[in-house]
N, C-alpha and C positions, 0 to 999 in steps of 0.2 A: 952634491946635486944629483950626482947617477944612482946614488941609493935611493934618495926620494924618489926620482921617478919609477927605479925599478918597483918601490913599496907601492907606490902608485896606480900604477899597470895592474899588481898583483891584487890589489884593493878590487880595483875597477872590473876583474876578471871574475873576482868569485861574487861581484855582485850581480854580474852578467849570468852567471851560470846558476846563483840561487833564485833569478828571476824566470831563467829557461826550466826548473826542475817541474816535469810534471803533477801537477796537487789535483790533479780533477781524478775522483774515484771513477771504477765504471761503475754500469748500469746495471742491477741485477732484478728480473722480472721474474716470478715462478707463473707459468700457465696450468701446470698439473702438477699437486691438486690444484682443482677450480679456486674452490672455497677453503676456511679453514673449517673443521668439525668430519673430517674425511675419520670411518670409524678402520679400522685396520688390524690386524691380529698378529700372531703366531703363527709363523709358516707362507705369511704373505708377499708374493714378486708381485710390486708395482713398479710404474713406472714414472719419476722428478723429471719434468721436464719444463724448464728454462730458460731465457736470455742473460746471456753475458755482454758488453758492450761497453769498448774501451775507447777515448780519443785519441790513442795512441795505435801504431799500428802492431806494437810488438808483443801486446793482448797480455797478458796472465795467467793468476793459476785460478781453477774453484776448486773447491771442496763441497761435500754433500754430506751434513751432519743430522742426526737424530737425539735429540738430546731430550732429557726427564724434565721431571714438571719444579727442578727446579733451576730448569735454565741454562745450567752448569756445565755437567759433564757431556760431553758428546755419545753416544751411546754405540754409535757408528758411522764410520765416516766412509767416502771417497772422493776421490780426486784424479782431477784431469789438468789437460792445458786446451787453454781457448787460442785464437788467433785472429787479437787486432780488432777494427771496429765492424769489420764484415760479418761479421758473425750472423747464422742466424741463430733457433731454437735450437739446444742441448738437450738430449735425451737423457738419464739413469736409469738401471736396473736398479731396484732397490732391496736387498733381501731383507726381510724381518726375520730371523735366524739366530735371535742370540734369546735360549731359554732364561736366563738371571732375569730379565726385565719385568717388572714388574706392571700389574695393570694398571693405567692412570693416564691421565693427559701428559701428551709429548709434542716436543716445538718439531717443526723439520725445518733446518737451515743450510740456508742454499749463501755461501761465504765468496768472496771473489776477492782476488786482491792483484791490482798490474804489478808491471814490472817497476814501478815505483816507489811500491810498497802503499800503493790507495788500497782501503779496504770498503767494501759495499757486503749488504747482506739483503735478503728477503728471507722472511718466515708464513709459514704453515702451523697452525696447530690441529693438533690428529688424537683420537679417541682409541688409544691402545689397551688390545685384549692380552693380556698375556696367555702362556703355551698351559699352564697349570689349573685355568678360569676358562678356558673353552669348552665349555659340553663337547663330547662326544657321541655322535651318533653313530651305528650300525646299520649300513641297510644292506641290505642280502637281496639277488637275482637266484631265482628259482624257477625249473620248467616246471611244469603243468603238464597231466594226459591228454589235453586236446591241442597242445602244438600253442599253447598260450602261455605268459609269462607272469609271477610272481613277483612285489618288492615288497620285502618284509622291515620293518623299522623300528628296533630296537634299543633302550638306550645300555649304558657301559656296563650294568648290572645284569643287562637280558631281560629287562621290561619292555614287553610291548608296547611300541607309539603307535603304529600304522602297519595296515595290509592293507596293500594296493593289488589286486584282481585283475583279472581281462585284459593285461597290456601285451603287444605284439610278442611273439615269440623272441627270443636273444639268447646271446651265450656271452656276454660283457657291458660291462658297465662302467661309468666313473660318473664325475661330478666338479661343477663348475659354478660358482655365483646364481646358487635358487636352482639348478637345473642338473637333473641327471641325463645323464645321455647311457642309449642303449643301442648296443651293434646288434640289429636282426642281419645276420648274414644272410641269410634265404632270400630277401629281399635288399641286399644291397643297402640297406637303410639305414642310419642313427635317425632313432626316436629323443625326443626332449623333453619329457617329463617333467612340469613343473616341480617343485619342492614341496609347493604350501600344498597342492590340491592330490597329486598323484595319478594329475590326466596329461595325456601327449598333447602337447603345445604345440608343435611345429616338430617339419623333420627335415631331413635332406638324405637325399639319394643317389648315388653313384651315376650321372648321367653315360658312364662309359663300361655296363657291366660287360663283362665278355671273360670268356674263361671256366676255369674250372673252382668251385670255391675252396677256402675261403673269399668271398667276394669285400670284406671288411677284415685287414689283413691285420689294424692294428688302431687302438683310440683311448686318445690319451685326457688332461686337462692340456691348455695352449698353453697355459702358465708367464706367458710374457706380455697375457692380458687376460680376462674373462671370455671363458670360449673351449673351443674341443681341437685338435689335431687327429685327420683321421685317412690312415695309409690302405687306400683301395686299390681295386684291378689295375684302375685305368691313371695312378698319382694317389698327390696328397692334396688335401683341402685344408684350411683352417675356416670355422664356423664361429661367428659369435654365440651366446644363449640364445636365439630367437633363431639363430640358424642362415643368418645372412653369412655371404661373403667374406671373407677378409683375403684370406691367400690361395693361391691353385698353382701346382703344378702337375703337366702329363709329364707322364712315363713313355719313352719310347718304346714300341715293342719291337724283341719279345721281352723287354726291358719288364720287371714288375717289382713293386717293392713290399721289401719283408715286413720292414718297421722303419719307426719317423721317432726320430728324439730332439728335441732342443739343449744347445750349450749357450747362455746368454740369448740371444736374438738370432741367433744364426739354429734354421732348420736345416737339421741334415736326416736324409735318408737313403737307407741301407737297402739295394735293390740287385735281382737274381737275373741273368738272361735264361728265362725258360729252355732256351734251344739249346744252349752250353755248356749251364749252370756253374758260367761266370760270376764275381760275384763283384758289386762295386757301389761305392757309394757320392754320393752328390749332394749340395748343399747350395742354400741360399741365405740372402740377410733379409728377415722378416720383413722389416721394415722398409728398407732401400729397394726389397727384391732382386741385390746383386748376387752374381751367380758366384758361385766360388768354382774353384779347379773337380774335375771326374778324376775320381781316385779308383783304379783298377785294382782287387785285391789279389793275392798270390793264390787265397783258398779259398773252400767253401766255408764261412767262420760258423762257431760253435755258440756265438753271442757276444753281447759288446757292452760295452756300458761309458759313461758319462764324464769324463776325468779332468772338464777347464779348470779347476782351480790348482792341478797336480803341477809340483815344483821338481821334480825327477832329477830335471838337468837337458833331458832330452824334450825339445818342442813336442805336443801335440794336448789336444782336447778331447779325442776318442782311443779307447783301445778295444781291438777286435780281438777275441778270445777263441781261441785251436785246439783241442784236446791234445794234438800231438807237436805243434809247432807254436806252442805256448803264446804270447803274448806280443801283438803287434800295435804301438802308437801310432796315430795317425790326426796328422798337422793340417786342418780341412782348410784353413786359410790360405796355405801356400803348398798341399798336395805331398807332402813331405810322408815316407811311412820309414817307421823303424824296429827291426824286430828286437825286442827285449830281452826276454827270457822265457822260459818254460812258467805254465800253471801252477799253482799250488793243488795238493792232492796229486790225487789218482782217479783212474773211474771216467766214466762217460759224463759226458754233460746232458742230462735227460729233460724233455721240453723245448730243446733247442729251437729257435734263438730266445725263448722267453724266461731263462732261468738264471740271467745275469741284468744285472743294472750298476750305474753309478751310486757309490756313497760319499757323503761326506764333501763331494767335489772333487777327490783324488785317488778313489780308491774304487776297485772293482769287487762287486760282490757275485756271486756265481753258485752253481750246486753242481757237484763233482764227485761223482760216486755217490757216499752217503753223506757226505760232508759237505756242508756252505762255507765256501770259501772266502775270505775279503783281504784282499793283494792290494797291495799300497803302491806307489809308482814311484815313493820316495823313503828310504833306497828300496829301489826295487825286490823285488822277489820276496818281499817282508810280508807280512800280515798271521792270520788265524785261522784256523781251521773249529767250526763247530759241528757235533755229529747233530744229525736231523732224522728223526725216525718218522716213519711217514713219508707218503711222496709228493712232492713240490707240485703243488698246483697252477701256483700265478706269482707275477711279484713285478712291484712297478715301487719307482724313484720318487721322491716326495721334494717340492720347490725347497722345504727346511734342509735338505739332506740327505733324511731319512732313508730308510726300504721298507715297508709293510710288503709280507709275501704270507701265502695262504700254503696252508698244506693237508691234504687231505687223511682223513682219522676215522677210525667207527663210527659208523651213524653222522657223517659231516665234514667241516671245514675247522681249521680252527686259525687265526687271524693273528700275524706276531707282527713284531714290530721292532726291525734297530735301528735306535739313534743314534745319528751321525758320530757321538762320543763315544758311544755304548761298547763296553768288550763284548758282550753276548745279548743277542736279541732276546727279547719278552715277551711272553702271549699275552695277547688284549682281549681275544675275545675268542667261543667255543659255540661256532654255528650248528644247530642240530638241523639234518635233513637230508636223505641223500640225492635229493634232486639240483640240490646249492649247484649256482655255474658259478657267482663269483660273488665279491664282497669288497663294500670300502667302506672306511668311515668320514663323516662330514662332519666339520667342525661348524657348529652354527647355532 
């Protein structure tokens, strides 16, 4: 009789608990993209942003996939953990960054699964460019004898598309969804250049000029949306194409800042006290607008570059680069610095601070003597040294990875390019003119 009821009980209990097991999936909404048919390339930082929404409070995982047109394979993913039914909208960075992929229609799947193992999904389909199918354009910034500005437009052969005449005077340029943007320093200004027409659309102006120039100290693409980044007298501003609003921060003075870069969502900028020429850096989250920790540096740095993806061992997302006290990590989320090791090479760092940038996400690239250096963070002190004949003109970090850096030759510029994979950079293109300030290419 005690067996039966024990069997009983035992019966009774796992019918209790197979009725308690949670079976309700959560909720998964994608809000961006809007639509499906969102067209998208090679080299592209968007932004998946979602609801997750569980009846439970102890929430799950998602995953963020990209998968080919046949459904299958995930092409790249990430993941996170949610928490419970409070949830609101989930943000993604998303890179497009893997050159194999082919051009065609691709799903985007947005996967959620609780702690119960319910699985939910919403999908996107998205019109992909691949990196090998994108034209590339050339366009070239050029002075003029009357204080006015050239854009010349060329495609990957050196065929003429476009000359664009009579634009403000500048000394830089980049490019952002239809719109180049041009630094007239004289005037405190980025001009906005349409794409299609080759006339200034809209500008914005340094409402705080004061000082001595550079008055436009550094302008970049946003890259964690359509739009510009641009480090002046008086702060940094972020600009959409049309040249509204999005972000502002002042600079205390005699606080001013060198250069502004992005790691994920988070700006950070690299700023000098005129009076001391202390040197230190600050950061916020785009989005949130939360401030992160003031990071006081030891020296004057020699250039920095971009290193959230580096798996070293030691925390951090930026390293500041010393000619003589080599290489310093630094942890902007929690203020953390750690000095590494000594530079690779020898030699001055010439252009400073503009002759280093991130590669690849973990590795710094730099010009050092006569050599371009590229230092990996894991294991440290590693990397290559390539000799560079010519002198380094410019060179600016690419959302894929990349470095496109310019260096000046007889009669001109000439325009190289390494991929993030690449053992040694490539020339792309051979600017004639000696009046060239600068050069980018636009994929479109």
């Amino acid at each position: 009789m005690r067996i039966f009821i024990l069997l009983f009980c035992s019966a009774l209990l796992l019918l209790v608990t197979g009725c308690n097991r949670d079976k309700t999936p959560p909720t998964v909404a994608i809000t961006e993209p809007e639509y499906d048919g969102k067209n998208v390339q090679f080299g592209d930082l968007f932004f998946v942003e979602f609801e997750a929404i569980d009846d439970a409070d102890d929430g799950g995982l998602w995953r963020v996939e990209l998968r080919g047109a046949d459904g299958i394979t995930p092409k790249t993913a990430q993941a996170g953990i949610w928490e419970g039914a409070s949830t609101g909208n989930l943000i993604v960075a998303f890179a497009l960054d893997a050159s194999a992929w082919p051009t065609g229609p691709m799903t985007l799947a947005v996967v959620a699964d609780d702690a119960a193992g319910n699985r939910a999904a919403a999908f996107r389909d998205l019109n992909y460019t691949a990196a090998d199918d994108l034209p590339e354009v050339i366009v070239a910034l050029t002075a003029e004898s009357d204080g006015s500005s050239t854009l010349v437009r060329t495609d990957a052969t050196g065929g003429e598309l476009e000359v664009w005449t009579g634009l403000p005077g500048s000394i830089e340029l980049t490019y952002s969804d239809g719109v180049i943007a041009l630094a007239d320093d004289a005037d405190a200004t980025v001009h906005l250049v349409d794409w299609e027409t080759g006339e200034v659309a809209n500008d914005w102006t340094d409402p705080t000029v004061a000082g001595a120039p550079p008055h436009i100290k550094a302008l970049h693409p946003l890259g964690v949306q359509a739009g510009f980044i641009i480090a002046h007298n008086g702060g940094v501003v972020a600009i959409d194409p049309s040249g509204n609003l999005l972000f502002e921060r002042f600079s205390e003075a005699p606080w001013v800042p060198i250069d502004v870069r992005f790691d994920g969502t988070t700006c950070i900028v690299w700023e000098r006290n005129e009076a001391t020429n202390d040197h230190r850096l600050r950061s916020w989250d785009f989005q949130t607008g939360g401030t992160g920790p003031i990071m006081a540096l030891a020296n004057a740095p020699d250039g920095w570059a971009v290193v959230g993806q580096q798996d070293g061992g030691t925390p951090g997302n930026i390293c500041m680069l010393h000619e003589t006290d080599g290489l310093t990590l630094v942890h902007t989320a929690t203020g953390g610095l750690s000095d590494l090791c000594p530079l690779l090479g020898s030699g001055s760092m010439g252009l400073a601070p503009y002759s280093s940038a991130g590669i690849n996400g973990s590795e710094a690239l730099f010009m050092r003597g006569e050599f371009l250096c590229r230092q990996s963070m894991a294991p440290v002190a590693s990397g290559s040294q390539w000799p560079m004949e010519g002198e380094l003109h410019s060179m600016r970090a690419l959302a894929s990875g990349e470095v496109e850096f310019t260096r000046v030759v007889s009669g001109g510029l000439e325009l190289w390019r390494w991929e993030a994979a690449g053992t040694v950079p490539e020339l792309v293109a051979s600017i004639p003119g000696v009046n060239t300030l600068d050069v980018v290419i636009v994929n479109e």
